[in-house]
C-alpha positions as CSV (number, residue, x, y, z in Angstrom):
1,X,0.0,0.0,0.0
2,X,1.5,3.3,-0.6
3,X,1.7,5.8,1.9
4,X,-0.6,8.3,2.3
5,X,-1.2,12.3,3.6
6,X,-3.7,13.1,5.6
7,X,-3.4,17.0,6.8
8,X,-5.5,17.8,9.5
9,X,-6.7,21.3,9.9
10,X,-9.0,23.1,12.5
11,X,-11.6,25.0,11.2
12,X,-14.6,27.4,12.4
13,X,-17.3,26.3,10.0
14,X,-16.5,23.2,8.7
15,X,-19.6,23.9,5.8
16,X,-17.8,27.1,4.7
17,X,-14.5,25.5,4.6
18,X,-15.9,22.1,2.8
19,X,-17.6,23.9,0.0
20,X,-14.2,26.2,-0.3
21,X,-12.0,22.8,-0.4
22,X,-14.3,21.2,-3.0
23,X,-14.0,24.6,-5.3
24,X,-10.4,24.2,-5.5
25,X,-10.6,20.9,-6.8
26,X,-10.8,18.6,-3.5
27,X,-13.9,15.8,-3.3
28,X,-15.3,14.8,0.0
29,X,-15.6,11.4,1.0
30,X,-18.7,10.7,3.2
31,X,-17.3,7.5,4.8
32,X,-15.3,10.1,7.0
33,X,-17.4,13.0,7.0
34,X,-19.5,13.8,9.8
35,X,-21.3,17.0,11.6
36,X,-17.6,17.5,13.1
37,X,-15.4,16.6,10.3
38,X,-14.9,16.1,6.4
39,X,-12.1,13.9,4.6
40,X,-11.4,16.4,1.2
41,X,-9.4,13.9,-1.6
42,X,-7.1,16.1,-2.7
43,X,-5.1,13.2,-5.0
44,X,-7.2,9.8,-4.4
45,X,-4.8,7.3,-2.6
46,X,-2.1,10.0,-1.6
47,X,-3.2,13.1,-0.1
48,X,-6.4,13.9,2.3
49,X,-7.3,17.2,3.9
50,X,-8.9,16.3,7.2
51,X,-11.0,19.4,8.1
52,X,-12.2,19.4,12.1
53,X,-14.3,21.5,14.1
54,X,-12.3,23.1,17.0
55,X,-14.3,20.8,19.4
56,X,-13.2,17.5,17.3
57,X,-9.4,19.3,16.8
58,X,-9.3,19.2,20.7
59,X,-10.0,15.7,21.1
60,X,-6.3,15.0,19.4
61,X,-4.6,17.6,21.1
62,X,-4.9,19.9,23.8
63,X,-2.9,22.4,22.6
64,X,-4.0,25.8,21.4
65,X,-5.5,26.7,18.1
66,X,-3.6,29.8,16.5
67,X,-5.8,32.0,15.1
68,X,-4.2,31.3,11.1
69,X,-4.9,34.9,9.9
70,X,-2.2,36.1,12.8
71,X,0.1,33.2,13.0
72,X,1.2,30.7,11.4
73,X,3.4,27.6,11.9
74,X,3.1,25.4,8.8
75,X,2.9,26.0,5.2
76,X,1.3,23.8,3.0
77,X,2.6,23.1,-0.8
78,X,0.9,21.4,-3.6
79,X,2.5,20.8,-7.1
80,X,1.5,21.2,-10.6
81,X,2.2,20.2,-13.2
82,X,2.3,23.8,-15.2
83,X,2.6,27.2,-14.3
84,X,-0.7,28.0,-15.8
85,X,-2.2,24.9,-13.4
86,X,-0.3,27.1,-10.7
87,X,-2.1,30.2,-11.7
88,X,-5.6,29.0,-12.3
89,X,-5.4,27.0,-8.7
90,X,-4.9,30.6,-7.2
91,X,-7.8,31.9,-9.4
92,X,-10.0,29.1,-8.4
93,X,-9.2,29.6,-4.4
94,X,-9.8,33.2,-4.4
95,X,-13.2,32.7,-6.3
96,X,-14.2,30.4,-3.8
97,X,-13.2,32.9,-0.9
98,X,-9.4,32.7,-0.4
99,X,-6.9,34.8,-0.2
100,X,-4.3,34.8,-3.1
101,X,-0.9,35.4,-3.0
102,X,-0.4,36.3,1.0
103,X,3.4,34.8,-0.2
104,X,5.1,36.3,-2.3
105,X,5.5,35.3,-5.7
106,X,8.3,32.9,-6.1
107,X,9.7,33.3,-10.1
108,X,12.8,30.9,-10.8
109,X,12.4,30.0,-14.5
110,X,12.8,26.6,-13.8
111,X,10.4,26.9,-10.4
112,X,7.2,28.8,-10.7
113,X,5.1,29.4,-7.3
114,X,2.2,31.2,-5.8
115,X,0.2,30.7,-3.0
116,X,-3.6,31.6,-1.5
117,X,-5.1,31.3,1.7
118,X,-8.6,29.0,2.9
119,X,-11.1,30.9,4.7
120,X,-9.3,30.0,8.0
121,X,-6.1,31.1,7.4
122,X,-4.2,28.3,6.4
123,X,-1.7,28.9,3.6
124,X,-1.3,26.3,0.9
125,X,1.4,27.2,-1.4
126,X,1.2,26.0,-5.2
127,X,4.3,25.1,-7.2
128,X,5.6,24.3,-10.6
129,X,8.6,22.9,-11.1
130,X,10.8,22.3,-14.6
131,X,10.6,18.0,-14.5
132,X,14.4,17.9,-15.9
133,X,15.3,20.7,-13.0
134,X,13.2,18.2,-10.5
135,X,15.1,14.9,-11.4
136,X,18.5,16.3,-11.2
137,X,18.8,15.5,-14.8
138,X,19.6,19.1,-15.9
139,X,21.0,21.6,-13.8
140,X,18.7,24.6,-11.9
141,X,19.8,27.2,-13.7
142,X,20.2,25.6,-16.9
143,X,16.7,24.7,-16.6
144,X,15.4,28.0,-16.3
């Protein structure tokens, strides 16, 4: 079995934040969804964004919940496999209610990046990368 991601995030409305995930792309799956939590598919068999209420986040942990929009301790990145993929996932999150680019714009030639924020706060950055840059086969720069 390959190994799997499952990013667990506390959220204020989990409604609000499911229909956000779902309008970037994500799918929910009901066989771990509940009045205090939602499994998003971001990449079926790979990587899952667990969204929890702050009363199911506590039941894990009882350590404080940052306010995101203030703080923040992690950020997230998801690659594409373009840098106009890059650029419409960014369109797509602030149509549904996110925040683009709270990053700055990272511009490499050979690495393209951008980022947005969900409705909570938490920062997902988006990347591109050249495929020959990414398997060492051709230099960084020469990539570019």
């Amino acid at each position: 079995m390959p190994r799997m991601i499952f990013v667990n995030l506390p959220v204020t409305d989990l409604e609000r934040s499911k229909a956000f995930y779902e309008a970037v792309g994500a799918v929910n799956n009901p066989a771990f969804t509940d009045e205090t939590a939602a499994c998003m598919v971001v990449e079926e068999g790979a990587i899952h964004v667990m969204l929890l209420t702050h009363e199911k986040w506590a039941q894990f942990t009882s350590k404080t919940i940052p306010d995101a929009h203030d703080s923040a301790q992690v950020l997230l990145c998801l690659s594409m496999d373009s840098r106009d993929e890059v650029d419409a996932q960014v369109a797509k999150a602030s149509a549904a209610g996110g925040k683009p680019d709270p990053t700055p714009t990272q511009d490499f030639g050979f690495m393209y990046g951008r980022s947005f924020e969900d409705p909570d706060g938490h920062i997902w950055e988006i990347m591109w990368m050249d495929p020959a840059a990414a398997s060492g086969e051709a230099p960084a720069e020469a990539a570019a």
